[in-house]
Every structure is written in C-alpha cells, then in structure tokens.
FILOSE-863956 format. One record per residue (C-alpha): residue in three letters; x, y, z. Coordinates in steps of 0.2 Angstrom, whole numbers, plus 5000, padded with zeros to 4 digits. Example, Ala and Ser with C-alpha at 12.3 -4.5 7.8 and 13.67 -1.06 7.14 Angstrom:
! FILOSE-863956
<ALA <5062 4978 5039>>;
<SER <5068 4995 5036>>;
! end
This chain:
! FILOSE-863956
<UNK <5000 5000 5000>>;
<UNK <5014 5011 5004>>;
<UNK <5020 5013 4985>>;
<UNK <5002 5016 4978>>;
<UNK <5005 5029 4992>>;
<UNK <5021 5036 4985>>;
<UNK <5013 5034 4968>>;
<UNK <4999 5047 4971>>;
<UNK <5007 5059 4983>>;
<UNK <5020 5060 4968>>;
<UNK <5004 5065 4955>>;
<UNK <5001 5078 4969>>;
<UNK <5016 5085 4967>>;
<UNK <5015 5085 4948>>;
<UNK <4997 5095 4948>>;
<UNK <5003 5106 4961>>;
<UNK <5020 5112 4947>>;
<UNK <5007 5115 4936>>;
<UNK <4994 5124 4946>>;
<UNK <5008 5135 4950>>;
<UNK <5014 5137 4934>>;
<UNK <4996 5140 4927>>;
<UNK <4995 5155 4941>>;
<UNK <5009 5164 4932>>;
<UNK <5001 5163 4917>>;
<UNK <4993 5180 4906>>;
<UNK <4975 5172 4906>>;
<UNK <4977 5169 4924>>;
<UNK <4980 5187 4928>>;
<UNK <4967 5196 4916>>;
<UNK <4951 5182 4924>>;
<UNK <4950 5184 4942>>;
<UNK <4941 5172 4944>>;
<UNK <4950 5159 4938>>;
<UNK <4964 5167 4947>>;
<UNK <4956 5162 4962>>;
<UNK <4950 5145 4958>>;
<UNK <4969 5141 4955>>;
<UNK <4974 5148 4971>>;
<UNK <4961 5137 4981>>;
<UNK <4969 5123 4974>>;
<UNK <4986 5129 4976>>;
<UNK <4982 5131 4994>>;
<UNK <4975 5113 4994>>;
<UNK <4988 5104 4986>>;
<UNK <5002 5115 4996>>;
<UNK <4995 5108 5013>>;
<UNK <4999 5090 5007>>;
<UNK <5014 5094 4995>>;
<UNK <5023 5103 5011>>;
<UNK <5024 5087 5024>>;
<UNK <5027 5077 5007>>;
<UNK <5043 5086 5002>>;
<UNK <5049 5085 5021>>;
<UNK <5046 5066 5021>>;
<UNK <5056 5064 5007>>;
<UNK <5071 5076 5014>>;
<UNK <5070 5067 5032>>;
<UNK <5070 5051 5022>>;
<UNK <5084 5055 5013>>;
<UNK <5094 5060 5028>>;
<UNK <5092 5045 5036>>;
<UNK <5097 5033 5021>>;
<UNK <5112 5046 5020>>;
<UNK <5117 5041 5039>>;
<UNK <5114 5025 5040>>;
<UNK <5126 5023 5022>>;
<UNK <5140 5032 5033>>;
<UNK <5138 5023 5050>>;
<UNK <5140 5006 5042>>;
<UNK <5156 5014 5030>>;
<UNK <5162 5022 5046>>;
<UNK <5178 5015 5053>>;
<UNK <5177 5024 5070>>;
<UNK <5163 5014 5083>>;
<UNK <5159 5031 5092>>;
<UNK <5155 5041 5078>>;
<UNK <5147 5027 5069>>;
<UNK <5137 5024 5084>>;
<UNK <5131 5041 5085>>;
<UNK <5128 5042 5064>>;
<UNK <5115 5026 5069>>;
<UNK <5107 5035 5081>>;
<UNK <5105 5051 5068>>;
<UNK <5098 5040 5055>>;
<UNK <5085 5032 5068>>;
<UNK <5079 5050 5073>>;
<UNK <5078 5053 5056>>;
<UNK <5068 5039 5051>>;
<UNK <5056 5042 5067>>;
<UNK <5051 5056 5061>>;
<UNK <5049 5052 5044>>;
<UNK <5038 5039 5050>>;
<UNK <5026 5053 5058>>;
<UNK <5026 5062 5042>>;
<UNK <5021 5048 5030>>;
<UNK <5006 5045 5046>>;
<UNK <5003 5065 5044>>;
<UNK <5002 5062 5025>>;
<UNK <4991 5046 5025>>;
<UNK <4978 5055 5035>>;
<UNK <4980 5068 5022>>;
<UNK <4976 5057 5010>>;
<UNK <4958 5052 5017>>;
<UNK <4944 5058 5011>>;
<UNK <4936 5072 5023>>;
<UNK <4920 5067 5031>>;
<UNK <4906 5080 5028>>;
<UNK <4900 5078 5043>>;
<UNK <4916 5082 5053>>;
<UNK <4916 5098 5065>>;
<UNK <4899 5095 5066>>;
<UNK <4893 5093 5084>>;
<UNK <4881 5076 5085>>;
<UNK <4868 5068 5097>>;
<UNK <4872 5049 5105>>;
<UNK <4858 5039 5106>>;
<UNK <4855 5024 5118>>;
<UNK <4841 5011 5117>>;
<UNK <4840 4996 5129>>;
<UNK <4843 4980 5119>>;
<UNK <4839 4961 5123>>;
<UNK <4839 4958 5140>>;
<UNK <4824 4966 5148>>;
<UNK <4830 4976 5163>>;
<UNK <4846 4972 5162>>;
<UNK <4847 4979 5143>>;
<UNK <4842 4996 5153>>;
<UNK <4855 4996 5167>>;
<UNK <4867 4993 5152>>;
<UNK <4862 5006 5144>>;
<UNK <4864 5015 5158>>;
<UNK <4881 5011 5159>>;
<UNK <4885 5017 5142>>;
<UNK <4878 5033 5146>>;
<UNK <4888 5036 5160>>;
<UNK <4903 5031 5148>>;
<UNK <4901 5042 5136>>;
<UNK <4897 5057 5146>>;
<UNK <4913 5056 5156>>;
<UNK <4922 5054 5143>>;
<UNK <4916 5070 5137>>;
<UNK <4918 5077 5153>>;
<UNK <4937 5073 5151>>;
<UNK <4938 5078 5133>>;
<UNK <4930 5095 5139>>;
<UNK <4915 5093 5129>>;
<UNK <4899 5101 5131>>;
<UNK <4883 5089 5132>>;
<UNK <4867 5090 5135>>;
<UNK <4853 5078 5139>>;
<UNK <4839 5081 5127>>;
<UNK <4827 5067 5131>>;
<UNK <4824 5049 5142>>;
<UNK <4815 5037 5147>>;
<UNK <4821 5030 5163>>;
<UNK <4818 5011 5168>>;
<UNK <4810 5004 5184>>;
<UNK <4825 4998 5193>>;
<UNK <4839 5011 5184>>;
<UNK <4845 5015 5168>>;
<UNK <4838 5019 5152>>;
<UNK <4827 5011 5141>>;
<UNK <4830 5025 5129>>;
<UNK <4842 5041 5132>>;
<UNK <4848 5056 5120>>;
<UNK <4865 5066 5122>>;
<UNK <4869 5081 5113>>;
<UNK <4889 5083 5112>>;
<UNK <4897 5098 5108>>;
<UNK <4918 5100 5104>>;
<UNK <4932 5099 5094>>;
<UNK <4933 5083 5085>>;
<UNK <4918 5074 5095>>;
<UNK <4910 5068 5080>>;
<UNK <4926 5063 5074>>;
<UNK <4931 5053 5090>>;
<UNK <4913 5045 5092>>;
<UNK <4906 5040 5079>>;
<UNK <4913 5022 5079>>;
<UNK <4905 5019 5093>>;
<UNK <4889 5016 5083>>;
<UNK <4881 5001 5083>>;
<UNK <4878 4985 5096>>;
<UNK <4886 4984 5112>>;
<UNK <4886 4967 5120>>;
<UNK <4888 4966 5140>>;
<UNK <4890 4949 5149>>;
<UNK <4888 4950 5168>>;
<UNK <4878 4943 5182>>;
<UNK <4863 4955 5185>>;
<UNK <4855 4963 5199>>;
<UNK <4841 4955 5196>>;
<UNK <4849 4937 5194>>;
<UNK <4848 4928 5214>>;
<UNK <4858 4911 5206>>;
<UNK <4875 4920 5202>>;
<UNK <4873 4916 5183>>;
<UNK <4881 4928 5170>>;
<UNK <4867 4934 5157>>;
<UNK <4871 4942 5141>>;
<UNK <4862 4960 5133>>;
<UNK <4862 4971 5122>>;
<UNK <4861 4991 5118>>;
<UNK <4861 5000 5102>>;
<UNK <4870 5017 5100>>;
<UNK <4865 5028 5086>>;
<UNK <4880 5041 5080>>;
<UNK <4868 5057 5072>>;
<UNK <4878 5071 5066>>;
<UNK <4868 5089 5071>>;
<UNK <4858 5093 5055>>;
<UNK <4863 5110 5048>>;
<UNK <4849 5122 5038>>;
<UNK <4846 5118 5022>>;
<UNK <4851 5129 5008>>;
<UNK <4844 5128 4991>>;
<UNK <4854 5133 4976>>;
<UNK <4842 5135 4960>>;
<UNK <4851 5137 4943>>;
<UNK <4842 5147 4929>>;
<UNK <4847 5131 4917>>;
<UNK <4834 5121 4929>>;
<UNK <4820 5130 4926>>;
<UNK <4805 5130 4912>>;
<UNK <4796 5149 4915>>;
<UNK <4777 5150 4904>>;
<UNK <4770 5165 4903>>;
<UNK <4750 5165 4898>>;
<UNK <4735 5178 4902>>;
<UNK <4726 5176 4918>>;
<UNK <4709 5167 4919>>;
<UNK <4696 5165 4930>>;
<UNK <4682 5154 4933>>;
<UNK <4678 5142 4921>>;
<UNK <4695 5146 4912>>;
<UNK <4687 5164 4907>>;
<UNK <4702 5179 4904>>;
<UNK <4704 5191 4917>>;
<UNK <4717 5200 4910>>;
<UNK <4722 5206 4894>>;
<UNK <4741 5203 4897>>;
<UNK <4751 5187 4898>>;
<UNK <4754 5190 4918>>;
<UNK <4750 5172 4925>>;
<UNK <4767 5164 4926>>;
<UNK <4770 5146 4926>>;
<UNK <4791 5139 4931>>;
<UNK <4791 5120 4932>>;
<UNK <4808 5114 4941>>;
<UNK <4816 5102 4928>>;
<UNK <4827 5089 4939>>;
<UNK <4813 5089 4952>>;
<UNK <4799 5089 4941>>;
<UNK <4791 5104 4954>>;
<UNK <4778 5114 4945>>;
<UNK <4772 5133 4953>>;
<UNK <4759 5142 4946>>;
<UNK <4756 5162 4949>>;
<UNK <4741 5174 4943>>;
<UNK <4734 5182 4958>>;
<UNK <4744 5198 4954>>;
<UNK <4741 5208 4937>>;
<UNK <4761 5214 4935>>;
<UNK <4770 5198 4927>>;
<UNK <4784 5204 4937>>;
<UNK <4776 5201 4955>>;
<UNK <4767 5184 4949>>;
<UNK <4786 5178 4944>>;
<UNK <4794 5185 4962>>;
<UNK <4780 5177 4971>>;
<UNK <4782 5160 4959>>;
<UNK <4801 5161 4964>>;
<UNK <4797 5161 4982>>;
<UNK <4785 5149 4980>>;
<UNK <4795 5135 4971>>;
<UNK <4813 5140 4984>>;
<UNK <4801 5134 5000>>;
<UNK <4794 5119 4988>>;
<UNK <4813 5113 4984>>;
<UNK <4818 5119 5002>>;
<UNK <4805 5105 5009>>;
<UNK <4809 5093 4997>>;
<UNK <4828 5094 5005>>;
<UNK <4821 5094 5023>>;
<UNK <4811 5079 5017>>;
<UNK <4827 5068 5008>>;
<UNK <4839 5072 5024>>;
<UNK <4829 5067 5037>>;
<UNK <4823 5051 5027>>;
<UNK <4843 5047 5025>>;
<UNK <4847 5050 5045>>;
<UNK <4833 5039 5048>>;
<UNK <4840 5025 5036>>;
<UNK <4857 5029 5043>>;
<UNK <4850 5026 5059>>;
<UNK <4841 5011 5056>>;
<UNK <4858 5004 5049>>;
<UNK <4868 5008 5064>>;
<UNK <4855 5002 5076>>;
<UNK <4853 4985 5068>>;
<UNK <4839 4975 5076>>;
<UNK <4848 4975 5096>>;
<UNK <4850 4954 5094>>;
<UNK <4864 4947 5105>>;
<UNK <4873 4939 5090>>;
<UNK <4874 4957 5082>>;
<UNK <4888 4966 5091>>;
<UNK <4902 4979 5086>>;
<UNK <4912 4976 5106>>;
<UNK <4910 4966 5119>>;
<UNK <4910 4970 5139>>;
<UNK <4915 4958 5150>>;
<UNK <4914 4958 5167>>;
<UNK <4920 4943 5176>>;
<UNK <4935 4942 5164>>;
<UNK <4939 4961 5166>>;
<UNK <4940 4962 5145>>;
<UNK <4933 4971 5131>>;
<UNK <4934 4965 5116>>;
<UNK <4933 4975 5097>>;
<UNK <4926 4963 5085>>;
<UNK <4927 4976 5069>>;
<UNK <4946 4977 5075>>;
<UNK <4950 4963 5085>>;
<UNK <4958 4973 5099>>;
<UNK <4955 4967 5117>>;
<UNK <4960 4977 5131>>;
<UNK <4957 4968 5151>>;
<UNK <4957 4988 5157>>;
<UNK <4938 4988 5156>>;
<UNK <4932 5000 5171>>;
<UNK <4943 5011 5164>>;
<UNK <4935 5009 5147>>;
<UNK <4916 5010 5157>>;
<UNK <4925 5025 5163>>;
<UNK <4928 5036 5148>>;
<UNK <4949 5034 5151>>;
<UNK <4961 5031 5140>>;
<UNK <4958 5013 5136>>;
<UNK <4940 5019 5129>>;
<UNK <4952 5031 5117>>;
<UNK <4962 5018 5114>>;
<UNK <4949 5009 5106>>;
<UNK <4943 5023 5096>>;
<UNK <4965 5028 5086>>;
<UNK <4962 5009 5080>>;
<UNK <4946 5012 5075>>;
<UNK <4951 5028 5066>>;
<UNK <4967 5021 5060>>;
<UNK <4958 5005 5052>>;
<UNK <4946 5015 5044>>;
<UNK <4958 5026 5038>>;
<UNK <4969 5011 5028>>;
<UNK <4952 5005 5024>>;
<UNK <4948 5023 5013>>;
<UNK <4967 5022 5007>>;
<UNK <4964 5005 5000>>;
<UNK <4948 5010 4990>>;
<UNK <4954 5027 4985>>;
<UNK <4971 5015 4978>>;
<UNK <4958 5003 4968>>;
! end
C-alpha cells in the first residue's frame, strides 16, 4: 500500500507544478476568477505537498546516515551516525502517518457537533441498566475531553438506567472521536436481578447522528422552464388582457408553481420564485431526514445478542473489538471514559483510515 501511496502523493506534486505554473500565466492574471480557483487549489495541494517534500528530505537524511555509519571505521561516531539515522527515520515515520491521514477523504460531517443515542437492547432490565452504563461512559468521557453535552430526552427504567436516552455533544473533533462507537454493544455479567449468580448476556444500540445543519437551496436558471400566459378565472374565462400568469416548472425535480393572483407579470414571477425556493427547500428537509433515519436504522441493527460491534465483560475484566479485534482487560477504565475507551477509538480511526486508502488505491 505504501508505494500506491508514494505513487499518488507523487501525482500531487506533479498537479501542484502545474497549478503554480498555470497561476503565472497571462490568462490567469486578466480572469479573476480563475485566478482564484487556482489559488484554492494551490492552497489545497500546498498543505499536502509541504509534509510530502519533508518526508522525502528526512527520508533521505536517514538513508544518507545509516550509508555512513556502516562505512564508518570509528565505533563512536558510527554509533552516533545510527542514532542520527534512527531519529531521522522516526520522524519520517510521523510524516508519512501526517500524509496518510491527508490522503483520506474528509468526512462531511466532521466539526459537526452530533447527538448519542442509547436504546436498551435484549435483555429486559438488564438491557436498561446497560444502557445506563453506556451513558455514563460516554458522558465522562466527554467530561474529560471538555465537551459540552446536553441531555435532550429519556425514558428511565424501573430499577435504573435507560430504556432509551439522548445526548447532545458539543467540541472539537467529537463527532470525529465518536462516531465508531455506533452500533451493538454486548455486556456479559451477572445482573442485579439474577439471585443464582449466573452471567446473562444484553444488548444496547448506540446511534452516531451528526447535528443537521439548515438547508440551503441553490436553484440554477438552466433548471427552470418559466410560461408565461393571460390570467383566467372561473371556468377558464380571461381576466386579463396581458400574459401575467406565470408558470416555472423545476426540471430535475419535476416541481411545478403556478402564479396569477397579481396583474404585474413581474410580481406573479417573484412570488412563483418564492414559492418553488420553499417547495425545493421542503423537498431537501424531506430527503435528509429520510437518510438519517436510514442511517440510523443501519447503525442500530435489530439490538440481537449475536449482532455486536464490542463486547464488555465483566468477570474476565475484558473488552473485546470485533470490527478490529483489539481486546483490552482495562475495562472499568474503558466503562469510565479513560484512556483505554480512546484507545479503542486511534484503531478504529486508523483501520478506517487504511480502509479509505485501500479504496481510494483501487
């Protein structure tokens, strides 16, 4: 992977020579605007072309001492050239890590603040005091991180816990920290409830929303179909002797507005505009919330015990990964938001992350 790696960061380069040289051009200095396209992408490709030309310089340094340390004849200074070339080769590790994450794809939704959501799974009341626990899990993790959050709606059980509970977080990179944590988390424990000592197994879902943002709606003049025709009242009867009535149909959504209630052309076609910006703006109100909730659903899964991203438990003292097969036996620090629940969370981001390298190589 690391030389389909190498292979593209080399094509940056390339494009960022010739954005550069595009820049000095004559045609780029008489059309602002293109000027400024080039620049945007000039500042793009610079952030990745940077760290890219100081891998290959730290790289090359390192090569360069580990070639004198073995030709060296005195041990001390070829000692000392080994350690140069080792410092040199840690930090062109980091850089090629730097340019990796580079590399990825962004995620729309990142920056964006986001709402956890818990729902007791299998397991009856059990399901609900794990749920609970989860809760408590996130939030001080938060609490650590310096997060804001924000309960913003329940439903406690009878014994503890939550059947159901909703946590608003607010920060830097929480959505980017939590979102793997959607999906079904399994707990196997003896319960409260359980009088014979024996372990029980439960579930609870955990939803991963990003905040939803206003809609904006951008309509293009090429989209739209604008009639023009006289007025007419009932019983298709002309009111007017002027074509006033305006009719604009939205092509790609097929939307159709009609206007005639004013007798200036003009204010029928204002009013049309307006009209057909609140129909479109619905329409996308309408289409994101039907994805969240199939985003949702997806995460969620059905709550069966054989459906499970991690496992918790408690009288080995272990949680296991199963996207990432990681297992840590550090699981009341994991329960309580530390640094083994982080943990966690760099291989997830990292296996995610040579997961998008693999398919952006392909």
């Amino acid at each position: 992977m690391a030389e389909g790696i190498e292979a593209r960061l080399e094509e940056i380069e390339a494009r960022h020579a010739q954005v550069q040289a595009e820049m000095s051009t004559p045609e780029a200095a008489t059309d602002p605007e293109k000027l400024r396209d080039l620049g945007k992408a000039y500042a793009e490709l610079d952030e990745i072309v940077r760290p890219y030309r100081a891998w290959l310089e730290v790289t090359r340094q390192a090569a360069e001492a580990r070639d004198l340390a073995a030709a060296e004849s005195d041990p001390e200074m070829a000692v000392y050239l080994t350690e140069e070339a080792d410092q040199a080769t840690a930090r062109a590790a980091d850089l090629f890590a730097r340019l990796e994450q580079l590399l990825v794809p962004k995620d729309p939704n990142e920056g964006k603040d986001l709402i956890v959501e818990i729902r007791a799974g299998a397991g009856g009341q059990e399901a609900a005091l794990w749920a609970g626990d989860l809760f408590e899990m996130y939030r001080r993790l938060a609490e650590r991180k310096r997060w804001k959050t924000e309960v913003l709606g329940s439903s406690p059980s009878d014994l503890g816990g939550f059947k159901e509970v909703s946590l608003e977080v607010k920060g830097k990179d929480a959505y980017a920290r939590l979102k793997y944590e959607a999906g079904v988390h399994r707990v196997q424990r003896v319960p409260v409830t359980e009088s014979q000592g024996r372990i029980h197994t439960s579930t609870a879902t955990v939803a991963v929303m990003p905040e939803a943002e206003e809609v904006e709606v951008d309509i293009r003049p090429e989209d739209l179909q604008i009639d023009v025709y006289r007025s007419s009242g009932p019983g298709g009867q002309s009111v007017n002797t002027t074509d006033s009535a305006v009719r604009i149909v939205h092509k790609p959504t097929g939307i159709k507005v009609e206007m005639q209630e004013e007798r200036s052309q003009l204010q029928n076609r204002e009013k049309a505009m307006r009209y057909l910006r609140a129909r479109l703006h619905q329409l996308a109100v309408d289409e994101a919330q039907a994805k969240e909730a199939a985003t949702r659903k997806a995460q969620l899964g059905t709550g069966e015990r054989a459906e499970k991203i991690r496992t918790y438990n408690f009288p080995e003292g272990r949680v296991t990964d199963h996207r990432i097969k990681h297992t840590s036996h550090q699981l009341q620090d994991v329960l309580a938001g530390g640094e083994e629940l982080e943990g966690f969370v760099d291989r997830l981001q990292t296996a995610a992350r040579a997961a998008q390298l693999a398919d952006e190589g392909d």
